[in-house]
C-alpha positions as CSV (number, residue, x, y, z in Angstrom):
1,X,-34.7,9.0,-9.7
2,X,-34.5,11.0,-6.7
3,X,-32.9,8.1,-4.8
4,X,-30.5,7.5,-7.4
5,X,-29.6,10.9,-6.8
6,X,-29.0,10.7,-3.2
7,X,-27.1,7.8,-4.0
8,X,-24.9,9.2,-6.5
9,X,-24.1,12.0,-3.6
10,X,-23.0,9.4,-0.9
11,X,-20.3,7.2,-3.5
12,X,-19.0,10.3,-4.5
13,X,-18.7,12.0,-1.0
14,X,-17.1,8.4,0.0
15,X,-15.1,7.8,-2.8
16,X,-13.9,11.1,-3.1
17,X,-15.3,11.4,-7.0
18,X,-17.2,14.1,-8.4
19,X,-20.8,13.3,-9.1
20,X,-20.1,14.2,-13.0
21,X,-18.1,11.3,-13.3
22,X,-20.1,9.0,-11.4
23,X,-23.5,9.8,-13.9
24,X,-21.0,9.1,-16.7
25,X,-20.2,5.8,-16.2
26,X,-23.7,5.1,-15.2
27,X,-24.9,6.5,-18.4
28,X,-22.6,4.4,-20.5
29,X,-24.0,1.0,-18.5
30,X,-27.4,2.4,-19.3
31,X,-26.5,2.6,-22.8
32,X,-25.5,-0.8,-22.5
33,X,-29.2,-1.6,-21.9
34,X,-28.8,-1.7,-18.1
35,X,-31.7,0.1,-15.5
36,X,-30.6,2.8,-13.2
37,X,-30.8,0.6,-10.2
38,X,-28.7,-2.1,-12.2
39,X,-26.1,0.5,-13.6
40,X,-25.7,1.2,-10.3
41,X,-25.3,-2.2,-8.7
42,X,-22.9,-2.6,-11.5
43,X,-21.2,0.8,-10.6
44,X,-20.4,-0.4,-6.9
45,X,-19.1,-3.8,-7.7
46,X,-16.5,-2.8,-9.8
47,X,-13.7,-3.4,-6.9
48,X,-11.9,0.4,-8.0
49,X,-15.1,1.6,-5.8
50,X,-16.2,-1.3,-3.8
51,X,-13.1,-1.0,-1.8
52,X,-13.5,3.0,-1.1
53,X,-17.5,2.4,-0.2
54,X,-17.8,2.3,4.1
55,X,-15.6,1.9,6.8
56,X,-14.3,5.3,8.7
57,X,-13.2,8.2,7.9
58,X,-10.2,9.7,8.9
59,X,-9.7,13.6,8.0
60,X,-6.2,15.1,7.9
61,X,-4.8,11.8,8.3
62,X,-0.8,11.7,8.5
63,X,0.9,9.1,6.0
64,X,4.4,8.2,6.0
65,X,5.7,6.4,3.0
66,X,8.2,3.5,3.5
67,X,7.7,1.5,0.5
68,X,6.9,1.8,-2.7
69,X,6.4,0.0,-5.9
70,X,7.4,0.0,-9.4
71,X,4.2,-0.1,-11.8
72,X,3.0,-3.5,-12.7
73,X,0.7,-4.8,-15.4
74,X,-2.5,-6.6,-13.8
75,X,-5.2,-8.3,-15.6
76,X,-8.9,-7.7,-13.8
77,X,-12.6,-8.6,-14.6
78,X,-12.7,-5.5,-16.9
79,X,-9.2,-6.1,-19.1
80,X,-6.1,-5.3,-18.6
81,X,-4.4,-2.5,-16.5
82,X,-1.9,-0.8,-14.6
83,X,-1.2,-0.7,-11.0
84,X,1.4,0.9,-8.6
85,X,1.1,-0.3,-4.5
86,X,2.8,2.5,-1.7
87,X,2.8,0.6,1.7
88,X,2.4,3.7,4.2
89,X,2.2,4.1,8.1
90,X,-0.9,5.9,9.6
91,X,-1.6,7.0,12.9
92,X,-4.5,6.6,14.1
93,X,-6.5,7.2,17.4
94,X,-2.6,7.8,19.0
95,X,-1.3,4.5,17.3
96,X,1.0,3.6,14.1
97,X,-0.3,1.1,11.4
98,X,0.3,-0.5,8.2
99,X,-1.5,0.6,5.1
100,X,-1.9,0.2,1.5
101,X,-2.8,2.8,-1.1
102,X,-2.9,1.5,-4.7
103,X,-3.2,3.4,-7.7
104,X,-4.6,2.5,-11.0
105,X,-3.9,3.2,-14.9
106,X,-3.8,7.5,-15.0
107,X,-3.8,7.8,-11.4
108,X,0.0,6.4,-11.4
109,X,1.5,9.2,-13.3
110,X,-0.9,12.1,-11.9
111,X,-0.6,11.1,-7.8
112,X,2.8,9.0,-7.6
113,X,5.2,11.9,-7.4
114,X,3.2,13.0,-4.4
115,X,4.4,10.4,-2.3
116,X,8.1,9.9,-1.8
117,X,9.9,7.3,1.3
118,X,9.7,9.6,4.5
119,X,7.8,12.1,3.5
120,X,4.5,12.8,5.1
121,X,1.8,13.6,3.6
122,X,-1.8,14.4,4.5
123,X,-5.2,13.7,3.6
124,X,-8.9,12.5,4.3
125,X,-8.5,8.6,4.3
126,X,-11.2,6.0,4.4
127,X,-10.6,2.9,6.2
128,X,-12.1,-0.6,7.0
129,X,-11.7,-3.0,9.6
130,X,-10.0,-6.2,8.4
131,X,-8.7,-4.4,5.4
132,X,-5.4,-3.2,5.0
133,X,-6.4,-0.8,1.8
134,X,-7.1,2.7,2.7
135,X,-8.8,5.0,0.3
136,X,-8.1,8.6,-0.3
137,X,-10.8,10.9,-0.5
138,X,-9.2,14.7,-0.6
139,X,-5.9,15.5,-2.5
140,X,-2.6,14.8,-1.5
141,X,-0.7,17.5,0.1
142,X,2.8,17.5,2.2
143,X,2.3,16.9,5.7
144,X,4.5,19.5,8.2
145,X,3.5,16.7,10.8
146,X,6.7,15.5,13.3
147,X,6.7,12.0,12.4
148,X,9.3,9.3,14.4
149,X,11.9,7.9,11.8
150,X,10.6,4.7,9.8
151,X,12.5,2.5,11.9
152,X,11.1,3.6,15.3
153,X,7.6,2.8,14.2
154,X,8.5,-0.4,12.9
155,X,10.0,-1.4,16.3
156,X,6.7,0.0,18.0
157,X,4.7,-1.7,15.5
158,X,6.5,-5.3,16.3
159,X,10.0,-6.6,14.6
160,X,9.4,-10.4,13.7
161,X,12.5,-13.1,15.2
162,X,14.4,-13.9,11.9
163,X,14.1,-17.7,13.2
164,X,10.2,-17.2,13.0
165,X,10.6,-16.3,9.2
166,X,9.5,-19.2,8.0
167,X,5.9,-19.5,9.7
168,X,5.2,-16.5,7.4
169,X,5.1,-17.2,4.0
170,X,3.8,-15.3,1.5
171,X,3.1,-12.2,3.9
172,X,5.0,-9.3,4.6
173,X,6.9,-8.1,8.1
174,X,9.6,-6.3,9.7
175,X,13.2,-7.6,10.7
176,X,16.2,-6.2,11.9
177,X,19.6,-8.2,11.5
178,X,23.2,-7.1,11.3
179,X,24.7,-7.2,7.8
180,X,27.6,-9.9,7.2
181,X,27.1,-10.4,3.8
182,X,26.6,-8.1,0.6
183,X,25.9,-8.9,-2.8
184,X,24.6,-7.8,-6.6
185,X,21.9,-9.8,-8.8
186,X,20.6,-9.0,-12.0
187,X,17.8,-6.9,-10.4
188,X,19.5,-5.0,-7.7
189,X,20.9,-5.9,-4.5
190,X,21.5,-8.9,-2.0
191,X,22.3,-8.9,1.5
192,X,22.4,-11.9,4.3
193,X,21.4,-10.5,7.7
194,X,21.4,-12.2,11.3
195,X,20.8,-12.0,14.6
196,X,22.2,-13.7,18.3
197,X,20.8,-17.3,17.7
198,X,19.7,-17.2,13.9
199,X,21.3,-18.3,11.1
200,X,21.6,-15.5,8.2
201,X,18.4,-14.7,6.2
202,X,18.9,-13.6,2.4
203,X,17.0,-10.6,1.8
204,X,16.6,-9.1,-2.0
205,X,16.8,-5.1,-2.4
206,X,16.2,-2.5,-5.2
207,X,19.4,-1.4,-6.8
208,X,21.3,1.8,-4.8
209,X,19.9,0.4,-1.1
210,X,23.2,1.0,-0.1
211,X,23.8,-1.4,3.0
212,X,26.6,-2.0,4.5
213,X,28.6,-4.8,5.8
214,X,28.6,-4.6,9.8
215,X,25.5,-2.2,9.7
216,X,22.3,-3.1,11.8
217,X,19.4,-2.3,9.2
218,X,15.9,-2.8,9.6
219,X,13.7,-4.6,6.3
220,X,10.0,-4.2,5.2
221,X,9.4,-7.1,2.8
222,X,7.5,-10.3,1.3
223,X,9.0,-14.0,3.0
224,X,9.5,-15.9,0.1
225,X,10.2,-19.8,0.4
226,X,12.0,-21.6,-2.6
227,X,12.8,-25.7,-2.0
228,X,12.7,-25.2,1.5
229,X,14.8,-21.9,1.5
230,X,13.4,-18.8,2.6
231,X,13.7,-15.3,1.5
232,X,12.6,-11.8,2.2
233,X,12.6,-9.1,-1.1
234,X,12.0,-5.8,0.1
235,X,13.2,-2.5,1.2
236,X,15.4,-0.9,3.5
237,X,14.1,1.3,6.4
């Protein structure tokens, strides 16, 4: 039991949990007939805490928000649930990265107004190599941090050629394009950008972006391809 114990300690020092609730949802496997050593296998595998187990630890970490989505409905292992993605920028060891922090069922409404499109915020992350979740481990708090604006560390962290868009399907980049084109969809808004040598790229935007027509803007979003057409959706930086 004593290991247990020690165990108990370390996922909810890693995870940022409080031991309470860790021997509660141990208990209620044990209840379903499970030992303590499988309760707890069980425990880690659930991917809500596989995903915050390992990897380094940041503390005071600065986050910038530049993206973030509406709440979705996901089905997992366990059921159904609810899940809300904020794409951030992290500096680390000197140097800006890509991030994700994703937020689950009660966490949406309790820790989503904490973040807001750049904002900074602060606290003790957890990441992995290869991984491009991070895990929070303290609260939330605003970050008095100077940060660059969102799109000088998209330029230092690499803008993709709009005529290499369509060697990356399915993932998500950075591109900067003048405006020629504006329009409105059912969902929100539509622009065509381009740059010198490209021809113009459709790129999908919430409602109230705001671009302009002769404006230079700089995009965070998803390359899309649809009968040979491609397409970013996305944000504005």
């Amino acid at each position: 039991m004593a290991d247990i114990n020690k165990e108990i300690s370390r996922i909810a020092k890693e995870t940022g949990t409080d031991e309470a609730s860790v021997k509660a949802e141990l208990e209620k496997m044990k209840q379903q007939g499970y030992t303590d050593q499988a309760a707890m296998a069980v425990y880690k595998s659930n991917p809500k805490v596989r995903n915050r187990l390992g990897g380094k630890l940041i503390e005071n970490a600065v986050m910038l928000p530049f993206q973030i989505d509406g709440r979705r409905d996901v089905t997992t292992k366990k059921g159904a649930a609810k899940v809300s993605n904020i794409s951030v920028f992290i500096q680390d060891s000197g140097k800006w990265d890509v991030k994700t922090i994703s937020l689950w069922d009660d966490q949406i409404g309790k820790e989503m107004p904490k973040y807001e499109v750049g904002k900074p915020v602060s606290a003790t992350i957890r990441v992995k190599d290869g991984s491009d979740r991070v895990s929070i481990t303290t609260e939330v708090k605003p970050s008095t941090a100077p940060v660059p604006a969102l799109t000088s560390i998209a330029e230092q962290i690499g803008l993709v050629s709009l005529n290499l868009i369509s060697q990356l399907e399915g993932q998500s980049c950075f591109v900067k394009g003048i405006v020629g084109r504006t329009f409105t969809t059912p969902y929100g808004e539509g622009i065509e950008i381009s740059e010198v040598g490209s021809n113009p790229l459709t790129v999908y935007l919430p409602a109230g972006s705001g671009a302009k027509i002769g404006n230079e803007v700089v995009v965070v979003g998803r390359v899309s391809n649809k009968n040979g057409a491609y397409t970013l959706r996305g944000s504005l930086l």
